[in-house]
Biotite code that builds the C-alpha atoms (Angstrom):
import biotite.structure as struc

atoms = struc.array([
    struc.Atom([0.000, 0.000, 0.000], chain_id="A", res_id=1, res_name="UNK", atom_name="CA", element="C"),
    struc.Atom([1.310, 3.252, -0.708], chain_id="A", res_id=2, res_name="UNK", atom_name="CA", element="C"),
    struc.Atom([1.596, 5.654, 2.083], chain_id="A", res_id=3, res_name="UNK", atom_name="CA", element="C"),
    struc.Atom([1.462, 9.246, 1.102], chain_id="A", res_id=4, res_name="UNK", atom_name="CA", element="C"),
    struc.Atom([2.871, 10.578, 4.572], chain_id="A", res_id=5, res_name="UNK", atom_name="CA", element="C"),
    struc.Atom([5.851, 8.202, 4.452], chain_id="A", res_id=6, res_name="UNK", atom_name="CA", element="C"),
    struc.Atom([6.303, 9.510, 1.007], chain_id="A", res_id=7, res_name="UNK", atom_name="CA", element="C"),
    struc.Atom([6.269, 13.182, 1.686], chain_id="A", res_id=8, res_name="UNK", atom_name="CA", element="C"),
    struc.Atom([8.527, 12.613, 4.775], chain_id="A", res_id=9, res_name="UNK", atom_name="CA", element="C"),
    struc.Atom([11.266, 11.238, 2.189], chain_id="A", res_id=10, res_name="UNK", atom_name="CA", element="C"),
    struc.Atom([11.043, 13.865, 0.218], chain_id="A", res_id=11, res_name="UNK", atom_name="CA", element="C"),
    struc.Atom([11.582, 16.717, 3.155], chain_id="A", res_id=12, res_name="UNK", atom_name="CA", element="C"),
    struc.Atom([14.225, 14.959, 4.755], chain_id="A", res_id=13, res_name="UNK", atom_name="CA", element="C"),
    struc.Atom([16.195, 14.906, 1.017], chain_id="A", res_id=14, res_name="UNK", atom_name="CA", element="C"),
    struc.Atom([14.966, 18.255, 0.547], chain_id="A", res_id=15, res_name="UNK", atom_name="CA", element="C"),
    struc.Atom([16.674, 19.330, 3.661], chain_id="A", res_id=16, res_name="UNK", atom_name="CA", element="C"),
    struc.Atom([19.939, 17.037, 3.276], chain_id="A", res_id=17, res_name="UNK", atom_name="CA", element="C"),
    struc.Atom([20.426, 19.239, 0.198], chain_id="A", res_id=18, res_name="UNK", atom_name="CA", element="C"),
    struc.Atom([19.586, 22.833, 1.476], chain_id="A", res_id=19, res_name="UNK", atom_name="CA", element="C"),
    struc.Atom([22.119, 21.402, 4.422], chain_id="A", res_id=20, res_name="UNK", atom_name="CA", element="C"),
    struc.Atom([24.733, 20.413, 1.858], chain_id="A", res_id=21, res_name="UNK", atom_name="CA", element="C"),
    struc.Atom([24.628, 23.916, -0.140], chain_id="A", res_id=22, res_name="UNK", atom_name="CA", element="C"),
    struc.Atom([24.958, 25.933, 2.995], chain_id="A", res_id=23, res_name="UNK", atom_name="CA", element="C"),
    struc.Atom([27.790, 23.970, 4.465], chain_id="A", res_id=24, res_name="UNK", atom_name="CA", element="C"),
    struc.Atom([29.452, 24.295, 1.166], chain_id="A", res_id=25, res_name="UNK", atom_name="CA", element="C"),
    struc.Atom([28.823, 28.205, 0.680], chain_id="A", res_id=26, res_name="UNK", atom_name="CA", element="C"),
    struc.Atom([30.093, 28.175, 4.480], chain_id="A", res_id=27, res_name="UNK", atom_name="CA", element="C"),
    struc.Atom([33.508, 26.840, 3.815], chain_id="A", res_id=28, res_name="UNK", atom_name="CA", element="C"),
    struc.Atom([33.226, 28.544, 0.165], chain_id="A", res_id=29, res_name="UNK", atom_name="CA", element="C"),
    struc.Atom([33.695, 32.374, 2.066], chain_id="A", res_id=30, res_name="UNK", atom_name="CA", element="C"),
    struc.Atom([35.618, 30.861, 5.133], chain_id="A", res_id=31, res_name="UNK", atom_name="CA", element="C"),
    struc.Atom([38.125, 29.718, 2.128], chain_id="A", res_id=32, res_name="UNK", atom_name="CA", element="C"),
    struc.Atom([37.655, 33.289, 0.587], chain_id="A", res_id=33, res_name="UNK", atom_name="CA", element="C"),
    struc.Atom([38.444, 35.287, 3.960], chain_id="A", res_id=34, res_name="UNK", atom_name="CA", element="C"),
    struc.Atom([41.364, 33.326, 4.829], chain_id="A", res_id=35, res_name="UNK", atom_name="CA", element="C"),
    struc.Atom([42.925, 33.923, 1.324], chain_id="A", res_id=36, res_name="UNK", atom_name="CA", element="C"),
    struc.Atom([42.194, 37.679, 1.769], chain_id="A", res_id=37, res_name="UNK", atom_name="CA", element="C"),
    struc.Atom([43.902, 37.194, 4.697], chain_id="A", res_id=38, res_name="UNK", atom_name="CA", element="C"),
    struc.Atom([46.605, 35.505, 3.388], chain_id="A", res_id=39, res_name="UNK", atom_name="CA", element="C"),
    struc.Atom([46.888, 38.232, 0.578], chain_id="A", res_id=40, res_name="UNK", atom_name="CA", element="C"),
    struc.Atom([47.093, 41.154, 3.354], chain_id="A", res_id=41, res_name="UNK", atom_name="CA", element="C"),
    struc.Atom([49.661, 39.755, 4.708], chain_id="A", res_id=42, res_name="UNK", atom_name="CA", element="C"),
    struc.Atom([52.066, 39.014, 2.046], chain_id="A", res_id=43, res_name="UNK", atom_name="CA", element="C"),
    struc.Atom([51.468, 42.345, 0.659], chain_id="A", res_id=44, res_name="UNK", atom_name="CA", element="C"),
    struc.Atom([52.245, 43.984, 4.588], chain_id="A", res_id=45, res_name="UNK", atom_name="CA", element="C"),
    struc.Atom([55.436, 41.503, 4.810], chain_id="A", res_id=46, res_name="UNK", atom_name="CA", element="C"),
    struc.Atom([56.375, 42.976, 1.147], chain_id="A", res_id=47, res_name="UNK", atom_name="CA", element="C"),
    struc.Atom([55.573, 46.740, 2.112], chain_id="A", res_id=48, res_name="UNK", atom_name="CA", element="C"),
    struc.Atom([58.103, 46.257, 4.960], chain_id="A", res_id=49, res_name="UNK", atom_name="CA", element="C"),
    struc.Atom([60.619, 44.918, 2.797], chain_id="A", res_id=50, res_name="UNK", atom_name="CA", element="C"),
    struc.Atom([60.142, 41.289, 3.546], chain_id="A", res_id=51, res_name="UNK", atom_name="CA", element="C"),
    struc.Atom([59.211, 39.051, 0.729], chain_id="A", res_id=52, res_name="UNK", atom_name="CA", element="C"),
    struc.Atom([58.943, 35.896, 2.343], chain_id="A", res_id=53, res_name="UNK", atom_name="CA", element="C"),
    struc.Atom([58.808, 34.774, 5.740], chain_id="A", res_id=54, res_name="UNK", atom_name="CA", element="C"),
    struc.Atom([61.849, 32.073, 6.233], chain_id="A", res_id=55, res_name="UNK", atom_name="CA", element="C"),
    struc.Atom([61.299, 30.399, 9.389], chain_id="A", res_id=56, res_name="UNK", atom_name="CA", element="C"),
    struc.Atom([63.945, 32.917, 11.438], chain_id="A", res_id=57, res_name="UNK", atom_name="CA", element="C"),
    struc.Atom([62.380, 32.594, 15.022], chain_id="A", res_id=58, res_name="UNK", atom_name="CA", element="C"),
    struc.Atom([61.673, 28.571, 15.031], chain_id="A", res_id=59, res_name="UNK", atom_name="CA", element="C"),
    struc.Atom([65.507, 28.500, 13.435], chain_id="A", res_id=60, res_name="UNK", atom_name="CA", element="C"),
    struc.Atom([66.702, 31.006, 16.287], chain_id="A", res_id=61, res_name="UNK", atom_name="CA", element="C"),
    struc.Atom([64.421, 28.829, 18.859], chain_id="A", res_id=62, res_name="UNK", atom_name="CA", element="C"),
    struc.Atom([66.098, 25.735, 17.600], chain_id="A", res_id=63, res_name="UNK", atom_name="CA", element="C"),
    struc.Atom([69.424, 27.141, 18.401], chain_id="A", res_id=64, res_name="UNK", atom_name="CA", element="C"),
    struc.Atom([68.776, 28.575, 21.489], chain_id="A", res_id=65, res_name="UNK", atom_name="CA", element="C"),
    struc.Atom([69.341, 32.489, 19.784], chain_id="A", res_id=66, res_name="UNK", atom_name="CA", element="C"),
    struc.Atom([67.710, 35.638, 19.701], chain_id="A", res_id=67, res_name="UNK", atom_name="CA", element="C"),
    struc.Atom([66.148, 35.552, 16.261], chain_id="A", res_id=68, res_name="UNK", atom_name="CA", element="C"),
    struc.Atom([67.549, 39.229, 15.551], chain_id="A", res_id=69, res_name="UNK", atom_name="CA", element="C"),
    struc.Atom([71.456, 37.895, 16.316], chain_id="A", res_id=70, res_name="UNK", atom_name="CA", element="C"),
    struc.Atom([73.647, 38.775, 13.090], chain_id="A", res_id=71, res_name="UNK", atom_name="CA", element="C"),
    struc.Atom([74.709, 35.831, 11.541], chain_id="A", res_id=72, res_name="UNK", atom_name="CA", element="C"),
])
């Protein structure tokens, strides 16, 4: 026997799995896009200062037990 209400209760919960699906996806979809115009800032701050890339100085210095600003 077909049952209409079973039916219809199918169909919402897919409808809803989907609608779920799309907003998790636009979620991540601008969390992606803010952290890249993050990302962007930065790089464009470091190369404003004068610093093109950032090499890893203070876990180096760390690693050595040095002040990262020692001469070399």
């Amino acid at each position: 026997m077909f049952d209409f209400n079973l039916t219809l209760h199918h169909f919402r919960a897919a409808d809803f799995a989907r609608e779920a699906a799309e907003h998790r996806l636009a979620h991540e979809a601008r969390l992606a896009a803010r952290t890249e115009d993050a990302r962007e800032t930065r790089q464009v701050r470091r190369e404003a200062e004068g610093r093109v890339r950032s090499t890893g100085t203070r876990r180096l210095a760390r690693l050595h037990h040095r002040s990262h600003r020692v001469a070399a």
